[in-house]
Phi, psi and omega in degrees: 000113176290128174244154182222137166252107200238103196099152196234040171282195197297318184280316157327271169341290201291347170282310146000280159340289194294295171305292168339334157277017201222294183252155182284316245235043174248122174267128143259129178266149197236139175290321176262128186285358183261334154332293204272350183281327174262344164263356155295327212250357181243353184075014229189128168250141191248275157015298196250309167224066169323126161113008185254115174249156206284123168314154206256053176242341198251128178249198207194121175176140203284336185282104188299330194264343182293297180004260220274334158326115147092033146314152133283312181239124162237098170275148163238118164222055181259182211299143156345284173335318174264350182314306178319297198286357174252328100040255156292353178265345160242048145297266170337339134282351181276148172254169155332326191242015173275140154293157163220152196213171195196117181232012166277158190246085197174159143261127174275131213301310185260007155261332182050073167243170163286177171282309207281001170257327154309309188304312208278313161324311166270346172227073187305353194246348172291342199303308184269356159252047172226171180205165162227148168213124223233165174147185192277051172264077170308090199306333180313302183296307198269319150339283177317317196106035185275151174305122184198144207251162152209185162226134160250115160272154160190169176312287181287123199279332175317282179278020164274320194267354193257300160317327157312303196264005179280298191287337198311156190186156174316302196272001185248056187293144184235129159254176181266152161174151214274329214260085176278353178278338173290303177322294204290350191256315152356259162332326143324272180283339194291356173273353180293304204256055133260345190265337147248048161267296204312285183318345179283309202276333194281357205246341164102020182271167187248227192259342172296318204306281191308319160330302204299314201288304162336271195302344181276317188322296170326298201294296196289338165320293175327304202289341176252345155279343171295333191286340214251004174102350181299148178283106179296351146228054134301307171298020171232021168254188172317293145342302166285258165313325189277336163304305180295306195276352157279355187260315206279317096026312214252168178258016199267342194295139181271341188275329169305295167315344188276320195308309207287330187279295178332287179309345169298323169123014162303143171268208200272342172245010114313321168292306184272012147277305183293015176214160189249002178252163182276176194231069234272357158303336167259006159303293230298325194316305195301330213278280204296351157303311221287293169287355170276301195302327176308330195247014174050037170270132154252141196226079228261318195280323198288326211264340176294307170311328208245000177288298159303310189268000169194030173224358159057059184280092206267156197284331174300304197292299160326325178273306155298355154281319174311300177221073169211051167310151163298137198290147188233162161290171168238017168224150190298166185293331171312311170284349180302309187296003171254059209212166147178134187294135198299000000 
């Protein structure tokens, strides 16, 4: 079975990685052919994930169509943003028996669609064959072989379970779930409220501060994916909750890292010259304002964040308004009603 990994950014690679330890047939593609000519002939993206080296079962080569031609399992894992156009570009290579996988974490901005809706928009016959998979993956960590969960969603129980037994490895566990709107809104937003953990640790708050911000996150996250048809407790799994706290935590986060250079006073278009990696919390803020006003959710943290990052919003400022908000429950009104005060 030929696997096509199509990009070759941190993640892209470390999944690479990851097939390569499993199967003989896997490519990867690189957008610069001098690029993939050089991670070919050192085994190594020095660039994107250094110290992960690549299995020689994993071949390398700037030609999209040498790729992703005659797969079986086609991942996509370039930036949200670029998702569509690759998409179309390797249309003329997916077969009759191919699979896809959206192994991007975004939304697109100017539709504010999922990737697996994106996908299906350019390849209409793909509709009953893509899943996505998502989850607390740091490519640093899963590139080294460190113990690492992940989830593949779909539609289809069929094709979740044929990706499931594709990628598995000791150190790489894959569960199922039916509920890809969730996974995929999951994955997404929880980058938002890594960008403000980040500001909270750059502004000097402490673990009372970041608990609050996580778990108020998790709730609005919940309340626009239940709005958008999603299951609530997928956000309370590997996706959700187990995603949010590797993102907003870690140091490997790139959104975490964006939050803390924002409390430094960087705007948003600053942050994205100065890295070479995307930053995909500040698309997604703009993507989820949008649908929380469309679907008449408040989403009280994603609108300060979006405040900050495009409304030149000081950070400070953002925070004190988060808390000094109207006093409210803290569980929603759908479970309130099952509640009752002593």
């Amino acid at each position: 079975m030929k696997i096509a990994v199509i990009g070759a950014g941190s993640w892209g690679t470390a999944l690479a990685a990851v097939l390569g330890q499993k199967h003989q047939s896997v490519c990867l593609w690189v957008r610069s052919p001098e690029r993939a000519a050089h991670i070919e002939a050192t085994r190594e993206n020095t660039q994107y994930l250094p110290g992960c080296k690549l299995p020689q079962s994993v071949a390398v080569t700037g030609n999209v169509s040498l790729a992703a031609g005659g797969a079986r399992l086609i991942v996509l894992a370039t930036p949200s943003h670029a998702i569509r156009a690759t998409a179309a570009t390797i249309a003329p290579c997916v077969g009759t028996e191919s699979i896809i996988i959206s192994a991007a974490k975004g939304l697109e901005l100017t539709t504010v669609k999922r990737m697996t809706e994106v996908i299906a928009e350019e390849l209409p016959s793909m509709a009953g064959r893509l899943a996505v998979l998502s989850g607390p993956n740091h490519a640093e960590e899963v590139g080294l072989g460190q113990p690492t969960a992940t989830v593949i969603a779909a539609p289809s129980r069929t094709v979740a379970e044929f990706a499931q037994d594709t990628f598995m490895l000791p150190y790489f566990r894959v569960y199922t779930n039916p509920d890809s709107i969730g996974v995929e809104l999951a994955g997404a937003l929880k980058n938002i409220i890594a960008l403000g953990a980040g500001i909270a640790d750059g502004l000097g708050f402490g673990d009372n501060a970041k608990s609050a911000l996580m778990t108020r996150g998790l709730a609005e996250i919940t309340r626009l994916g239940m709005a958008m048809g999603a299951n609530p407790l997928t956000f309370a799994g590997l996706a959700g909750i187990g995603d949010l706290i590797a993102t907003c935590t870690s140091v490997h986060s790139r959104n975490r890292r964006a939050g803390i250079m924002l409390a430094a006073g960087k705007t948003a278009d600053q942050l994205q010259a100065e890295t070479s990696m995307v930053v995909e919390g500040i698309r997604a803020a703009k993507a989820a304002y949008q649908l929380a006003a469309h679907y008449g959710v408040a989403m009280p943290i994603t609108e300060q964040i979006h405040q900050v990052l495009y409304q030149n919003k000081s950070p400070k400022e953002a925070v004190l308004e988060l808390m000094t908000r109207s006093r409210t429950h803290e569980v929603e009104e759908v479970a309130l009603n099952h509640l009752h005060w002593n």
